[in-house]
mmCIF file as Biopython writes it, N, C-alpha, C and O atoms, coordinates in Angstrom:
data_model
#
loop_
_atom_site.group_PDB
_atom_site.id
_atom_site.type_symbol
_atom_site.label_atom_id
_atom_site.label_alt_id
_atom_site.label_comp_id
_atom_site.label_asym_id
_atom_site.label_entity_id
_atom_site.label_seq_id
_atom_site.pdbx_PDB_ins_code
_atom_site.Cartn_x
_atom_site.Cartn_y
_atom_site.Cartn_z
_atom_site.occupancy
_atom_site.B_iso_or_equiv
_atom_site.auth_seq_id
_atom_site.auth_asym_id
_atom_site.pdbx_PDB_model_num
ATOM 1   N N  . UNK A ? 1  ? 1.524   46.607 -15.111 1.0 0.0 1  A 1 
ATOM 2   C CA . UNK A ? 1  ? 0.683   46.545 -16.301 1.0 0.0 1  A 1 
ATOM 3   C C  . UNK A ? 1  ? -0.782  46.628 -15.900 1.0 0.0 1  A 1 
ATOM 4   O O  . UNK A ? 1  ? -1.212  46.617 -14.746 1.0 0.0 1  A 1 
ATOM 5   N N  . UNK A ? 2  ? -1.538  46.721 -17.114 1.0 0.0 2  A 1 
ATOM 6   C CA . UNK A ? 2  ? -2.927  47.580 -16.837 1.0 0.0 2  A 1 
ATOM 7   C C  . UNK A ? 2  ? -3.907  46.329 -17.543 1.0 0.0 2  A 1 
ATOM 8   O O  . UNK A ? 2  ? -3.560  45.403 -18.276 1.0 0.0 2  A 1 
ATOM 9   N N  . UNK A ? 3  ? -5.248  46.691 -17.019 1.0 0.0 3  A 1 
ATOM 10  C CA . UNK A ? 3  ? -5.786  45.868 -18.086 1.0 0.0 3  A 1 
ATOM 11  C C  . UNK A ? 3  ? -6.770  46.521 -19.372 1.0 0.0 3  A 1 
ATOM 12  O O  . UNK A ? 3  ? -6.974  47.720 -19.182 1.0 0.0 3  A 1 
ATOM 13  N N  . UNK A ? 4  ? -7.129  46.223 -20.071 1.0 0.0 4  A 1 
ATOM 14  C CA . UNK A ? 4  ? -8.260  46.946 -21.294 1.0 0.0 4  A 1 
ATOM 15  C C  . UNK A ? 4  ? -8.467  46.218 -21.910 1.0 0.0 4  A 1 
ATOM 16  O O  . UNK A ? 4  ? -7.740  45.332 -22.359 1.0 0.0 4  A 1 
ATOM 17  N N  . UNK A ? 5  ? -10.302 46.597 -22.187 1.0 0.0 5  A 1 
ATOM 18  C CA . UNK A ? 5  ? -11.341 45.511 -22.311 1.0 0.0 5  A 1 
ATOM 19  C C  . UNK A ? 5  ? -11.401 45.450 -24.016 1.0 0.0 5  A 1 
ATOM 20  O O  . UNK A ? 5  ? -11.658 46.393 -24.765 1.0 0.0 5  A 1 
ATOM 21  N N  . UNK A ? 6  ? -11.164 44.400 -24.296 1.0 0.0 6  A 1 
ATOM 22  C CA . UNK A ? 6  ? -11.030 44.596 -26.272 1.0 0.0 6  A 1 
ATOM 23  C C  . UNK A ? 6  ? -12.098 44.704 -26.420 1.0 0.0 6  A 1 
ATOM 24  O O  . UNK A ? 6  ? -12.814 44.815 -25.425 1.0 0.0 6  A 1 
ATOM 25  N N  . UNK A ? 7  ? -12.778 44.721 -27.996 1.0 0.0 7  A 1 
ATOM 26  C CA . UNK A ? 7  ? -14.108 44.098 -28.513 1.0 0.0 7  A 1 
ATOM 27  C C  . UNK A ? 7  ? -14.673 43.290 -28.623 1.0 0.0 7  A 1 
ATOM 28  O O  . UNK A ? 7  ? -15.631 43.157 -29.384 1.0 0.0 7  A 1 
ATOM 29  N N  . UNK A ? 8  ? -14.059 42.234 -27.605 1.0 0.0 8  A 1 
ATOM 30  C CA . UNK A ? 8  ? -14.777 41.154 -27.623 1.0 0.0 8  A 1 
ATOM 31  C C  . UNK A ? 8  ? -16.115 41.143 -26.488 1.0 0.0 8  A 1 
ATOM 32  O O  . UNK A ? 8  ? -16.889 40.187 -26.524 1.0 0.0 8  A 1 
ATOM 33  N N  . UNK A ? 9  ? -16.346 42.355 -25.408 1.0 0.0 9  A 1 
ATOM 34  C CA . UNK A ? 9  ? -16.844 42.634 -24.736 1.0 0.0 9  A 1 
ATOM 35  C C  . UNK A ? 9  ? -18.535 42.800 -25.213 1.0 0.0 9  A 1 
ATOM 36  O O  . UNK A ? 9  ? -18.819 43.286 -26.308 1.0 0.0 9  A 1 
ATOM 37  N N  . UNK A ? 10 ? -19.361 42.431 -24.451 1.0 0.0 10 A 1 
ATOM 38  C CA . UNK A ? 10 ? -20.625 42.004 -24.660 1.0 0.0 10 A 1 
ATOM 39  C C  . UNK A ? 10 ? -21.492 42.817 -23.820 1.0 0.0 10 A 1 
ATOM 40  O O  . UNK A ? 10 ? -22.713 42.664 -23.793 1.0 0.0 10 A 1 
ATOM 41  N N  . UNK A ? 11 ? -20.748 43.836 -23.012 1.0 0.0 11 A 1 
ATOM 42  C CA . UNK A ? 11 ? -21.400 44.529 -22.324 1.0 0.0 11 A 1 
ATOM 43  C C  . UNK A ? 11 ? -22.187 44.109 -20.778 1.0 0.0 11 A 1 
ATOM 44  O O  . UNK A ? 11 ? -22.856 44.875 -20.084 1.0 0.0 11 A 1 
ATOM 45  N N  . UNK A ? 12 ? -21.847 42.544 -20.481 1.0 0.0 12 A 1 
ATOM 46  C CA . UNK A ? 12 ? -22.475 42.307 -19.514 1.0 0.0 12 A 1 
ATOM 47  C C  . UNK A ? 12 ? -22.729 42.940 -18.396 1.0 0.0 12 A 1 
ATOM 48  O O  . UNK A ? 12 ? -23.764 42.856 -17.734 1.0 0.0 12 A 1 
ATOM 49  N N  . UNK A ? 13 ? -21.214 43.972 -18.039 1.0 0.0 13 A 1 
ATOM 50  C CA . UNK A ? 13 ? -21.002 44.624 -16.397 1.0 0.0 13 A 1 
ATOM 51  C C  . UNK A ? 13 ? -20.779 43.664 -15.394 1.0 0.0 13 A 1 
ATOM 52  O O  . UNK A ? 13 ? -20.772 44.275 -14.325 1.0 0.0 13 A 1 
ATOM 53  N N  . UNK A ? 14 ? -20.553 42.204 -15.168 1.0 0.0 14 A 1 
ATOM 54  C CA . UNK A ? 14 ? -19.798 41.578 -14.509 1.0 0.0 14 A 1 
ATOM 55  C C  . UNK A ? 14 ? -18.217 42.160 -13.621 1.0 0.0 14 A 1 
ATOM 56  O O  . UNK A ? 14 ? -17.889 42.294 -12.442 1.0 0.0 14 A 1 
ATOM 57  N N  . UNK A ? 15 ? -17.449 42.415 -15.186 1.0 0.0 15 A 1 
ATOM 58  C CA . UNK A ? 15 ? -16.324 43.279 -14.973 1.0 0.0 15 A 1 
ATOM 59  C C  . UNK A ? 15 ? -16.994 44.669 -13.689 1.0 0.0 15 A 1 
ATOM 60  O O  . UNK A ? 15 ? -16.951 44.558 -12.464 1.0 0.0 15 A 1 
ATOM 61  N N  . UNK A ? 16 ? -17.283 45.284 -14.093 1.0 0.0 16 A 1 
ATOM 62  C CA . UNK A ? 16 ? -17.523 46.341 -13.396 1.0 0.0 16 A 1 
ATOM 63  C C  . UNK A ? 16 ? -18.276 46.222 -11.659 1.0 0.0 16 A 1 
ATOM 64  O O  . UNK A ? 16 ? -17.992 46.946 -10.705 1.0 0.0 16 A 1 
ATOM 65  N N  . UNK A ? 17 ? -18.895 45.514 -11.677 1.0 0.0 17 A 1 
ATOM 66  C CA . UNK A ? 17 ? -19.320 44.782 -10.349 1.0 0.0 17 A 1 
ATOM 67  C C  . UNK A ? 17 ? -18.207 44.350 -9.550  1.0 0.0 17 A 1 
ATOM 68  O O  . UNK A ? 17 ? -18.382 44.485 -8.339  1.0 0.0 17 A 1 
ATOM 69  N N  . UNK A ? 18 ? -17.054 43.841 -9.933  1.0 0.0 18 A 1 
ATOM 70  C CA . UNK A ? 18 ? -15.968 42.914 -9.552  1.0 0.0 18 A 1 
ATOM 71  C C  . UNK A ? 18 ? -15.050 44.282 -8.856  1.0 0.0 18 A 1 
ATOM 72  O O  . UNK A ? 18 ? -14.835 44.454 -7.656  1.0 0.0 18 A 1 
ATOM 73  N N  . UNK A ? 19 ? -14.631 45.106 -9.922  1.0 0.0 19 A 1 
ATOM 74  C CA . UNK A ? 19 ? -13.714 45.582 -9.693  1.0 0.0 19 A 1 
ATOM 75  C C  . UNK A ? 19 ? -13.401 46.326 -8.686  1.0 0.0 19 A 1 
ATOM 76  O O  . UNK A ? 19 ? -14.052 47.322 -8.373  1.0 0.0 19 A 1 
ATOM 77  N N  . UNK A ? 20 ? -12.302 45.892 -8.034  1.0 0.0 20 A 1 
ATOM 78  C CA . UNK A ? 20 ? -12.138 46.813 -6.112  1.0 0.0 20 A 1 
ATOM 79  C C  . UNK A ? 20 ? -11.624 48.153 -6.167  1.0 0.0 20 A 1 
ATOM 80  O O  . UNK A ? 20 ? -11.284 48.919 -5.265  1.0 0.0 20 A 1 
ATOM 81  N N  . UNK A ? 21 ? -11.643 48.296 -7.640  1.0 0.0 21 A 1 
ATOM 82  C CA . UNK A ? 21 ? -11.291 50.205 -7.570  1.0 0.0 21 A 1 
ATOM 83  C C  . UNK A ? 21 ? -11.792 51.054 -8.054  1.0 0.0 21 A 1 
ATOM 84  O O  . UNK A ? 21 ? -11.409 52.220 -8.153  1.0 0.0 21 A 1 
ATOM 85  N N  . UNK A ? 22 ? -13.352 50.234 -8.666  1.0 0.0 22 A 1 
ATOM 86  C CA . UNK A ? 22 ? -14.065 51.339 -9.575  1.0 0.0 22 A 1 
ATOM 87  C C  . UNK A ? 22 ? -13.696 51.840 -10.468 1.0 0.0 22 A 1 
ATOM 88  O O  . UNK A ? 22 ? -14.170 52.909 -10.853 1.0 0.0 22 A 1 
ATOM 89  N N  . UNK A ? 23 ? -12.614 51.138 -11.143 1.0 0.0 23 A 1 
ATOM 90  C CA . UNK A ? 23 ? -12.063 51.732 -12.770 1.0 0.0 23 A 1 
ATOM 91  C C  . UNK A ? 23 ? -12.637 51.394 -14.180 1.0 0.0 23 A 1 
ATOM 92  O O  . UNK A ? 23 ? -12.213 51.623 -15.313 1.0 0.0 23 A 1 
ATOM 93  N N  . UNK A ? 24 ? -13.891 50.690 -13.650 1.0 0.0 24 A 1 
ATOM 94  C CA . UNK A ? 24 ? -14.486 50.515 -14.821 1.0 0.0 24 A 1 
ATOM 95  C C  . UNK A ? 24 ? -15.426 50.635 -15.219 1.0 0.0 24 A 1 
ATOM 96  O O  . UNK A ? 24 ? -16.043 49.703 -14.703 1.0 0.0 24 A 1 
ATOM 97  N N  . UNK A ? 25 ? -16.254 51.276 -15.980 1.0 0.0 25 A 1 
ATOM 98  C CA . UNK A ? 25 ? -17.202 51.881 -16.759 1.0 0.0 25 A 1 
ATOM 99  C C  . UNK A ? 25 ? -17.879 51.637 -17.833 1.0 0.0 25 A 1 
ATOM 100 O O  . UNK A ? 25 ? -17.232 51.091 -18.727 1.0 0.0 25 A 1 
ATOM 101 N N  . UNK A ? 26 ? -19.551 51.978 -18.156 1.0 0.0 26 A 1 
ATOM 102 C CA . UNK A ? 26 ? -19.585 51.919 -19.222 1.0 0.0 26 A 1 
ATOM 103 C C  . UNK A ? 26 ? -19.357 52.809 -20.632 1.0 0.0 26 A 1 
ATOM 104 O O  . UNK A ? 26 ? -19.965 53.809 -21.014 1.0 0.0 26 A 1 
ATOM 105 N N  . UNK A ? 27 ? -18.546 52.267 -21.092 1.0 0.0 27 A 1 
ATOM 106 C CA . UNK A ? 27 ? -18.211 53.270 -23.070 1.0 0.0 27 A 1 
ATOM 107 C C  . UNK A ? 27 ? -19.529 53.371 -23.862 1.0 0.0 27 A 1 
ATOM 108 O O  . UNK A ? 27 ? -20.622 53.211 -23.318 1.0 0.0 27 A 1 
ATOM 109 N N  . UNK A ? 28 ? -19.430 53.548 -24.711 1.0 0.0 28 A 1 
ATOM 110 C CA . UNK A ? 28 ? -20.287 53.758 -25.911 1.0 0.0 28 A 1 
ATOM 111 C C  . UNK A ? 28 ? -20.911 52.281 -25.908 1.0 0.0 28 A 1 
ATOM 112 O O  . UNK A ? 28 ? -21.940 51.803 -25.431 1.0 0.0 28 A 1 
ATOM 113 N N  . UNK A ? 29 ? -19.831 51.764 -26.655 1.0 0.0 29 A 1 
ATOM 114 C CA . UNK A ? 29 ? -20.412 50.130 -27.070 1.0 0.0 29 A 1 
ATOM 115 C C  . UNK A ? 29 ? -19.947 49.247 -26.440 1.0 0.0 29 A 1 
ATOM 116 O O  . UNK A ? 29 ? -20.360 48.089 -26.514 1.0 0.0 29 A 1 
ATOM 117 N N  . UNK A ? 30 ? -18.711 49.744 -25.475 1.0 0.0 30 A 1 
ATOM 118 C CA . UNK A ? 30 ? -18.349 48.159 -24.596 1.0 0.0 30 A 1 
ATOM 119 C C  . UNK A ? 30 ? -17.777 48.808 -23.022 1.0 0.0 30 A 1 
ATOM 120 O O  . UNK A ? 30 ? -17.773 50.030 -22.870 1.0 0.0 30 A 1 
ATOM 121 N N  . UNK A ? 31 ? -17.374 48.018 -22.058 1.0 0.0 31 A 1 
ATOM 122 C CA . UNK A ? 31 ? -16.853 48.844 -20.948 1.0 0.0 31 A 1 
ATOM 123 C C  . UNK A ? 31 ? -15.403 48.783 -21.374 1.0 0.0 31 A 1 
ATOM 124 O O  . UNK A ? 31 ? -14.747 48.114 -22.173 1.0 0.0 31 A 1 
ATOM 125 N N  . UNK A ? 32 ? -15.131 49.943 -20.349 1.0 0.0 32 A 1 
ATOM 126 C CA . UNK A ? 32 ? -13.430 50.498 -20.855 1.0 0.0 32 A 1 
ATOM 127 C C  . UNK A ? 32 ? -13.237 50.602 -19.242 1.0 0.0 32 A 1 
ATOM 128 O O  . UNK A ? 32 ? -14.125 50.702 -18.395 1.0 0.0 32 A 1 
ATOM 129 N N  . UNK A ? 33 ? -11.499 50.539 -19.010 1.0 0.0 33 A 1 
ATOM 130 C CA . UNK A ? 33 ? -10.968 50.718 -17.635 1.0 0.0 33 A 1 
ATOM 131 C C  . UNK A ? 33 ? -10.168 51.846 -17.910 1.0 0.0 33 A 1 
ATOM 132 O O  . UNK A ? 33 ? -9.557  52.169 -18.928 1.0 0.0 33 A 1 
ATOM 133 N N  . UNK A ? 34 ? -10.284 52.362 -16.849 1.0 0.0 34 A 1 
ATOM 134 C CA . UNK A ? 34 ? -9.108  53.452 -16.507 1.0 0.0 34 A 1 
ATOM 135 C C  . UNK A ? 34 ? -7.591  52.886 -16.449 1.0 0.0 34 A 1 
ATOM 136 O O  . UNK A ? 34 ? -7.045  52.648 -15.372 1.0 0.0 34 A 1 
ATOM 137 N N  . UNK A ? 35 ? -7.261  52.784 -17.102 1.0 0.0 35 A 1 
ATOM 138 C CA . UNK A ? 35 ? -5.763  51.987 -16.764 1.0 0.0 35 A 1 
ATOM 139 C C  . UNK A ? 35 ? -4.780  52.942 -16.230 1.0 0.0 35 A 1 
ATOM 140 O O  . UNK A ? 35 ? -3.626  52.534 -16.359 1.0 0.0 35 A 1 
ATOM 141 N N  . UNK A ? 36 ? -4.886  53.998 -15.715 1.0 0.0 36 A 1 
ATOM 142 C CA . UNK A ? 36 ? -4.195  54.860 -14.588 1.0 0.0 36 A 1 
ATOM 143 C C  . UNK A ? 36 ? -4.987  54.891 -13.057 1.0 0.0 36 A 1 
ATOM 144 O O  . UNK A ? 36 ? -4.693  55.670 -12.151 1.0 0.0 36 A 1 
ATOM 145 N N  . UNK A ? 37 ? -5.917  53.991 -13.011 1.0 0.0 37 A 1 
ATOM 146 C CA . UNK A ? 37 ? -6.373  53.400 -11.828 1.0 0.0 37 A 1 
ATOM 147 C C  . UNK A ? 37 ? -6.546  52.011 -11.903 1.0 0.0 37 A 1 
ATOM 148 O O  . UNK A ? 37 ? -7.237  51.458 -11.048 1.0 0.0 37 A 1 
ATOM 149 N N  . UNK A ? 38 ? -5.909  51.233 -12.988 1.0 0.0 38 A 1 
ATOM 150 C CA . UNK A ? 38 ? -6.164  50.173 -12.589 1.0 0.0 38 A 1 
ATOM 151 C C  . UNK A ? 38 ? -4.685  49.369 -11.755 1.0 0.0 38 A 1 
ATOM 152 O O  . UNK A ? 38 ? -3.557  49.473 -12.237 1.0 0.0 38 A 1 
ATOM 153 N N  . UNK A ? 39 ? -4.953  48.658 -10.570 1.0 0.0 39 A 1 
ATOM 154 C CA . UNK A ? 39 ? -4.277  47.882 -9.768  1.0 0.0 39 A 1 
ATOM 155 C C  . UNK A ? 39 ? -3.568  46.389 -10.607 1.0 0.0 39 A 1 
ATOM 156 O O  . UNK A ? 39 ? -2.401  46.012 -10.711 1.0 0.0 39 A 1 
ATOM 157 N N  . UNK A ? 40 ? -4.649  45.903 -11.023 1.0 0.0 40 A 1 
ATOM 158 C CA . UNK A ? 40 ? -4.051  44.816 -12.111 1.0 0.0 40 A 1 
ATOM 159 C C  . UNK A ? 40 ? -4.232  43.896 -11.439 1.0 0.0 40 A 1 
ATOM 160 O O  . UNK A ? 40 ? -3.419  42.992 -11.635 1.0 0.0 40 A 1 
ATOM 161 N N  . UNK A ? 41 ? -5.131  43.668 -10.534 1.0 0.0 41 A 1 
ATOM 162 C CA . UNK A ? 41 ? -5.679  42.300 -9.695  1.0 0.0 41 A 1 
ATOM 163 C C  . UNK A ? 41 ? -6.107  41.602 -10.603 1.0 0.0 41 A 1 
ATOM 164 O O  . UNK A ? 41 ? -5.597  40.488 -10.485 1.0 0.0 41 A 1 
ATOM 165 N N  . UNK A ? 42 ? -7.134  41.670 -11.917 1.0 0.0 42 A 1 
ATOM 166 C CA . UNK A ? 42 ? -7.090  40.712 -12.767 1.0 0.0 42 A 1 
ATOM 167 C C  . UNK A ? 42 ? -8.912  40.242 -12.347 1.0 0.0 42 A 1 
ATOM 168 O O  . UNK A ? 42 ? -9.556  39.583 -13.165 1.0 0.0 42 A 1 
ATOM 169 N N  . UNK A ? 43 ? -9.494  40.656 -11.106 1.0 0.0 43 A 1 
ATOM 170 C CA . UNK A ? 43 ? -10.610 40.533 -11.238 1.0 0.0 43 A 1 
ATOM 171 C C  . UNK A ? 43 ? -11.246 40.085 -12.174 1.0 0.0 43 A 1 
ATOM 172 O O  . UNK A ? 43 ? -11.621 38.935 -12.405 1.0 0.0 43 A 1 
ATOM 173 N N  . UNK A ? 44 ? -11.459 41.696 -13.127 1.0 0.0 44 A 1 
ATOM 174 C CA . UNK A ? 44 ? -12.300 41.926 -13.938 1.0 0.0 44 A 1 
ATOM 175 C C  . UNK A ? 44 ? -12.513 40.657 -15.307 1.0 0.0 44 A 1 
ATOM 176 O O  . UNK A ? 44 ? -13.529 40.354 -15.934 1.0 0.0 44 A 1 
ATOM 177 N N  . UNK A ? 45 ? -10.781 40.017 -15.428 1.0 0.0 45 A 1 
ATOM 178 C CA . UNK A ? 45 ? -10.612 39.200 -16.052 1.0 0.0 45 A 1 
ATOM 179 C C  . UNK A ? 45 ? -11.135 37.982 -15.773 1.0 0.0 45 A 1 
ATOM 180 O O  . UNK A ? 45 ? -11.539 37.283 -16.702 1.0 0.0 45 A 1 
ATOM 181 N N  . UNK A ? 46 ? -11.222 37.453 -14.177 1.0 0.0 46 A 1 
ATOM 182 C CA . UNK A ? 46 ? -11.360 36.175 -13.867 1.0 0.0 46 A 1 
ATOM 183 C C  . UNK A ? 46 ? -12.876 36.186 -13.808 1.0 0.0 46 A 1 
ATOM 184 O O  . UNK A ? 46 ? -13.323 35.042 -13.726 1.0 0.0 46 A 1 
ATOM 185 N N  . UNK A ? 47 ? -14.024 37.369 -13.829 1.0 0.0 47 A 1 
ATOM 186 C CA . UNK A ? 47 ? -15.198 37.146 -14.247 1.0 0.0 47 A 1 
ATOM 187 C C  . UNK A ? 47 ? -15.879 37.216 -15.805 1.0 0.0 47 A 1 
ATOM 188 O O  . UNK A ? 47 ? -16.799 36.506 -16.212 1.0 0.0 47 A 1 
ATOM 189 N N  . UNK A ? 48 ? -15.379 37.955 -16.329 1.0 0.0 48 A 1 
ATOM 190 C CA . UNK A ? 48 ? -15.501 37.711 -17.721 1.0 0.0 48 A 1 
ATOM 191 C C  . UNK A ? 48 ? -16.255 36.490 -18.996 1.0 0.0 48 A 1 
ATOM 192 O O  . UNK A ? 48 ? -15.543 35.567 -19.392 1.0 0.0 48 A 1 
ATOM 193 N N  . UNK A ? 49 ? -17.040 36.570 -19.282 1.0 0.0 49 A 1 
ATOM 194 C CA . UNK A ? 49 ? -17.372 35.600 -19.894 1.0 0.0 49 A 1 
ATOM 195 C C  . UNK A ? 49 ? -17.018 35.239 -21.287 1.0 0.0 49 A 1 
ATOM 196 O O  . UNK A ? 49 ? -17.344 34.208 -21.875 1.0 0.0 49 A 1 
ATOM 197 N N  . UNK A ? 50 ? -16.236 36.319 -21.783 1.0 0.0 50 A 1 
ATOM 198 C CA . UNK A ? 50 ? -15.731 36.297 -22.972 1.0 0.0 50 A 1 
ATOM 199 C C  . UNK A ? 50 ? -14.059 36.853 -22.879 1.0 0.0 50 A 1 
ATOM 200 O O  . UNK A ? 50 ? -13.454 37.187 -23.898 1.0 0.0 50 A 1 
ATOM 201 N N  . UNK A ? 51 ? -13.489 36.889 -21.626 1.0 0.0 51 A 1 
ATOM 202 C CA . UNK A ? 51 ? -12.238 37.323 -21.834 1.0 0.0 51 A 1 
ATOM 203 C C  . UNK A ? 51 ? -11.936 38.528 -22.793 1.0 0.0 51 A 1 
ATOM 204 O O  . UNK A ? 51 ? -11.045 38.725 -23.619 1.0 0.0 51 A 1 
ATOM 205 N N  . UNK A ? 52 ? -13.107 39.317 -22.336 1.0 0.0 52 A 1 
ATOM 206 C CA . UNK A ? 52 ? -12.528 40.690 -23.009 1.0 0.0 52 A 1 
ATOM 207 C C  . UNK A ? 52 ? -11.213 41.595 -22.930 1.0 0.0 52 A 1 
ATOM 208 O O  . UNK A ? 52 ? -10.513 42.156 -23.774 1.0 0.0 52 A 1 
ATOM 209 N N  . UNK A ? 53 ? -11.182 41.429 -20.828 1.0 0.0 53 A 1 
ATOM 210 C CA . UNK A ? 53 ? -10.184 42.043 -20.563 1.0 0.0 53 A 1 
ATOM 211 C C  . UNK A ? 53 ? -8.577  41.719 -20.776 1.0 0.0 53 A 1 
ATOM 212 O O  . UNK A ? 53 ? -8.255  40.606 -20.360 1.0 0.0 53 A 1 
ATOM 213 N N  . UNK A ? 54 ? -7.718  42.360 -21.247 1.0 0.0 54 A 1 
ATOM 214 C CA . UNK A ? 54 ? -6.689  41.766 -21.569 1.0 0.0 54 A 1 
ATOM 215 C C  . UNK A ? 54 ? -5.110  42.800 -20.537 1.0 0.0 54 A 1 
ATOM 216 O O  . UNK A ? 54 ? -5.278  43.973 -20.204 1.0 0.0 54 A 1 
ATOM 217 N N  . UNK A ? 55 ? -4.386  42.389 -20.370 1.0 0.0 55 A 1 
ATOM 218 C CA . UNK A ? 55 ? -3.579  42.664 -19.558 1.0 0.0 55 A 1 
ATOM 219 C C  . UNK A ? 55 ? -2.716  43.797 -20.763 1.0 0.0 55 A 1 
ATOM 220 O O  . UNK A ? 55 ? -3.046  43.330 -21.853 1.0 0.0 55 A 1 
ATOM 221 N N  . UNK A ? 56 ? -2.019  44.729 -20.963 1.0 0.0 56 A 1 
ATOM 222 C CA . UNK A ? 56 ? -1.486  45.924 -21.735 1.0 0.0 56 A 1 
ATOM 223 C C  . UNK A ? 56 ? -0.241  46.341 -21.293 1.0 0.0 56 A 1 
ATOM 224 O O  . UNK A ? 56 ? 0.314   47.300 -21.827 1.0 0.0 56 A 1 
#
């Protein structure tokens, strides 16, 4: 399983700093992961300040 960042995302880039595979980016209005590169370490989740990222 993959992870993807809901709307609860605030745009910080925490997530994206974290992540050991570079699957994550910034979108329009929030960051989005590649979830055909994502590993599912959960990083992105355990920095999060709003628990955007959610497991899929």
């Amino acid at each position: 399983m993959a992870y993807k960042i809901n709307d609860a995302c605030i745009s910080c880039g925490a997530c994206e700093a974290e992540c050991p595979v570079g699957c994550i980016s910034a979108g329009d209005d929030i960051y989005v992961i590649d979830e055909a590169a994502c590993i599912d370490c959960g990083a992105c989740a355990s920095v999060c300040p709003v628990e955007a990222p959610v497991q899929v």
